[in-house]
C-alpha positions in Angstrom: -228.9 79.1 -53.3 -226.9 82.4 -54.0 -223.5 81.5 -56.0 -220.4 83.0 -55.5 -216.9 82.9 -57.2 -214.3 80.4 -55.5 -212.3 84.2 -55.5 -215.4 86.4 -54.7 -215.1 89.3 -51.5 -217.6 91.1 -49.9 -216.7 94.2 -48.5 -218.3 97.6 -47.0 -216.0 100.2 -49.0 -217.3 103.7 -47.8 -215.3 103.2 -44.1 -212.3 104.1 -47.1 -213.7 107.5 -48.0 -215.0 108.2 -44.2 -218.1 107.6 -45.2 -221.0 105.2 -43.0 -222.1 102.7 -45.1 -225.0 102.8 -47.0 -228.0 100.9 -48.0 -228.8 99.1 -44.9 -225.5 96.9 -45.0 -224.6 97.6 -41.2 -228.2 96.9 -40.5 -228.6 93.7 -42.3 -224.7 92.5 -40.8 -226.0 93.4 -37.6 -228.3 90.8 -38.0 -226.5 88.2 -39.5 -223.5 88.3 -37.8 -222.5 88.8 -34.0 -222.2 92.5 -33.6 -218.6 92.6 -32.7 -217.5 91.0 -36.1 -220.0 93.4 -37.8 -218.1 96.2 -36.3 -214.9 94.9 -37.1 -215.9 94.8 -40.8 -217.8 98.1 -40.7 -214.7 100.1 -39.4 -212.1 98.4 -41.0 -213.3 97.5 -44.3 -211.5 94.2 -44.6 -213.0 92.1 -47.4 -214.5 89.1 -46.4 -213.4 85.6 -48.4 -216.2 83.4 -49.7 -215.2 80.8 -47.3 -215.5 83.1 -44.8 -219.3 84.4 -45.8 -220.3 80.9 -45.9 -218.9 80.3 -42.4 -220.7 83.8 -41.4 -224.3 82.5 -42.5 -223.9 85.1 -45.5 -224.2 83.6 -48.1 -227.2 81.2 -48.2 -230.2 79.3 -48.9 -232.6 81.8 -51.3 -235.6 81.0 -49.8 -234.4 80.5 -46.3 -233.2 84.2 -46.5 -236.1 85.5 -47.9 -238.2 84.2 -45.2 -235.9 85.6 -42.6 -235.6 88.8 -43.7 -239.4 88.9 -43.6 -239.4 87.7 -40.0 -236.6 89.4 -38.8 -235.9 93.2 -40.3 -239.9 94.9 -39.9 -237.6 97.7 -38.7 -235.1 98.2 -41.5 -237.4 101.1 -43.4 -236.8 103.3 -39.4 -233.1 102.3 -39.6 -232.6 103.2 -43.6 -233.7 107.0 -42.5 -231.4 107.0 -39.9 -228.5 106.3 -41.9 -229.5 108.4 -44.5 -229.5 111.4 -41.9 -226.0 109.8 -41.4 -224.8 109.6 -44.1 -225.7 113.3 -45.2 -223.8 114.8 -42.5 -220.7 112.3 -43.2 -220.6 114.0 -46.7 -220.1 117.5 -44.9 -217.4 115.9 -43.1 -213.5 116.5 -43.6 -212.7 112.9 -43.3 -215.3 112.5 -46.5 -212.9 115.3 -48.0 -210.1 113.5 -46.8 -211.7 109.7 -48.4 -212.2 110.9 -51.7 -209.3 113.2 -52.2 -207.1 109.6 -51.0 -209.1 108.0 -53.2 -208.8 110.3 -56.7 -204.8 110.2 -56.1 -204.9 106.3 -55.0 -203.7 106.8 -52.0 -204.4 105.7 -48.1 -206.5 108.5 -46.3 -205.1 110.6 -43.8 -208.0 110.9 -41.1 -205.2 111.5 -38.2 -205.0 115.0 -39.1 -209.2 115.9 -39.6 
């Protein structure tokens, strides 16, 4: 069983710095979750409660996910290029510029004006 904090979040933080997320986490959401909650997290970045992952199906039985994964994601290696490609035009980006100059001076980004 994977253990979490009472207090733990899970969050996908790159949306902050106009960024996709990375690492297969849309992917593997995708396939966890219904797709229109996975957006919701993907774009707004809202943190997710432990309650809340356990209600999702997130956090789980060890094994049980192990042996889904294996069954379910054959296609995750085609979808981590995809995002990588992604992901290196997002850094080229002005609402990457935007992200991380927000996020140096603690601030909310701007993307209205990119």
């Amino acid at each position: 069983m994977i253990i979490v904090a009472d207090n733990a979040k899970f969050l996908t933080t790159f949306v902050s710095v106009g960024l996709v997320s990375d690492g297969g986490i849309l992917y593997l959401l995708s396939k966890a979750i219904e797709s229109s909650r996975e957006l919701k997290l993907s774009i707004t970045g809202r943190s997710v409660t432990t309650d809340e992952a356990l209600e999702l199906g997130l956090v789980a039985y060890r094994d049980l996910k192990a042996l889904n994964y294996t069954a379910n994601y054959s296609e995750l290696e085609r979808y981590l290029k995809e995002e990588t490609v992604a992901q290196s035009q997002a850094v080229l980006s002005d609402q990457f510029i935007e992200g991380t100059d927000a996020f140096i001076a603690k601030r909310k980004p701007n993307f209205s004006n990119n």
